[in-house]
N, C-alpha and C positions, 0 to 999 in steps of 0.2 A: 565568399562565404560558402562552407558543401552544403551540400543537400542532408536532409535528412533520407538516414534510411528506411526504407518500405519496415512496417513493422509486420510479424507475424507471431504466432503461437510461440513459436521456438525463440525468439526476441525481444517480447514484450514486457519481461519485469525490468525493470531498471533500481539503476543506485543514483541517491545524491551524495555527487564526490561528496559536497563539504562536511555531510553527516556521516556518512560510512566511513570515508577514511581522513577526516581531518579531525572533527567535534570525537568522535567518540572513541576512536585509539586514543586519542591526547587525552580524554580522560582518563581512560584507562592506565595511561603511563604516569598521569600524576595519583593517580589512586598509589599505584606499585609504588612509586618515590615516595609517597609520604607516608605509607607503610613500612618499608625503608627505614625511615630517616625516624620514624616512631621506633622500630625495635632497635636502632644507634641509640636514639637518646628519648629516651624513656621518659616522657613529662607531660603533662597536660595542653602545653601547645602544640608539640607534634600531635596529640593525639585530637584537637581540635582539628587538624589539617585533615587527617584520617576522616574526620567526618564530613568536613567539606567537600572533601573529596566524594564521598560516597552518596553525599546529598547532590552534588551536581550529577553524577552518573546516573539516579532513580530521576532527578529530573530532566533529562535530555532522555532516557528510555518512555518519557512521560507525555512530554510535547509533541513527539513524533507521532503516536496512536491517531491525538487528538486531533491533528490535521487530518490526518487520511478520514479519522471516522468524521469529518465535514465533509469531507471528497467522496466520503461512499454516501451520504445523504441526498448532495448534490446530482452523484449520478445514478444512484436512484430514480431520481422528481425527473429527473432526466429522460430516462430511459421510459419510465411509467409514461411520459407524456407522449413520448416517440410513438410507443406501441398504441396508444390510444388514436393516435393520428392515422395510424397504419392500420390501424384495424378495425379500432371501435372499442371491441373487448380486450380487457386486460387481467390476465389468469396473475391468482395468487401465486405470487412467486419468492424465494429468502430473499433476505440481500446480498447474500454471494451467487444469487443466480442473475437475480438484474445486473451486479457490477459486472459479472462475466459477459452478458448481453451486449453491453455497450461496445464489444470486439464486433458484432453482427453487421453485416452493412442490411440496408432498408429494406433488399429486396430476401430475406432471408429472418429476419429479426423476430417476425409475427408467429412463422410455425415455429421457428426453434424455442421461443417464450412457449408454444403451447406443450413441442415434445419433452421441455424440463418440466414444466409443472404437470402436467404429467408419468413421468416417469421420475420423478424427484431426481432430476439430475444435478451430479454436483459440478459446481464449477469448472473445473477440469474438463468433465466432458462437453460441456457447454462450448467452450475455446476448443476444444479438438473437433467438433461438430459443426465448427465455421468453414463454411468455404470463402465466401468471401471476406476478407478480414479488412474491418477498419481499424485504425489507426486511433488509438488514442495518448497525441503525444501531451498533454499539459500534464499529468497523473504524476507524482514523485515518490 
């Protein structure tokens, strides 16, 4: 089995195969088919397909949010707990500042929480203001 690679700044977004390029091109190519196959033959079943079509595409653009926004809850309660551990105080922070946190390793995590809420930093520079970078591989 390989190893996984070291994650950093420059490597950290990821795709899931099966939804980027298996789930939602295929729908996309059956959208185009049965739009298709609606201006060949012009009738109320092709055009019910046209809608299925478009009904599974809003819903697969749907489901996907809704995981992640359980995953940025999660590492929120997460992250909030860390800093509290590490610190004691915990600065009012967004939630794209905590999600970006969770890159921070321990010994770094408590001032950088303070120089974002601070300086209303946004995510981005939160990640480019790590040095040491952990690794968060479960996130999709």
């Amino acid at each position: 089995m390989s190893e996984r690679v070291s994650q950093t700044y420059a490597n950290h977004r990821r795709f899931d195969p099966l939804f980027h390029f298996t789930l939602f091109p295929g729908l996309v190519l059956f959208l185009i088919w049965t739009i298709v196959h609606f201006v060949r033959h012009i009738g109320s079943e092709p055009a019910m397909f046209v809608v299925i079509a478009v009904l599974l595409i809003m819903m697969a653009l749907r489901m996907r949010p809704y995981a992640l926004k359980v995953q940025d809850r999660v590492i929120r309660l997460e992250e909030r707990l860390r800093l509290e551990r590490l610190c004691g105080k915990v600065p009012e922070l967004t939630e794209a500042q905590w999600i970006a946190l969770r890159f921070a390793a321990d010994e770094e995590a408590a001032a950088l929480a303070q120089q974002a809420a601070a300086g209303r930093w946004t995510a981005r520079q939160i990640k480019e203001a790590i040095q040491n970078w952990r690794g968060d591989y479960w996130r999709i």
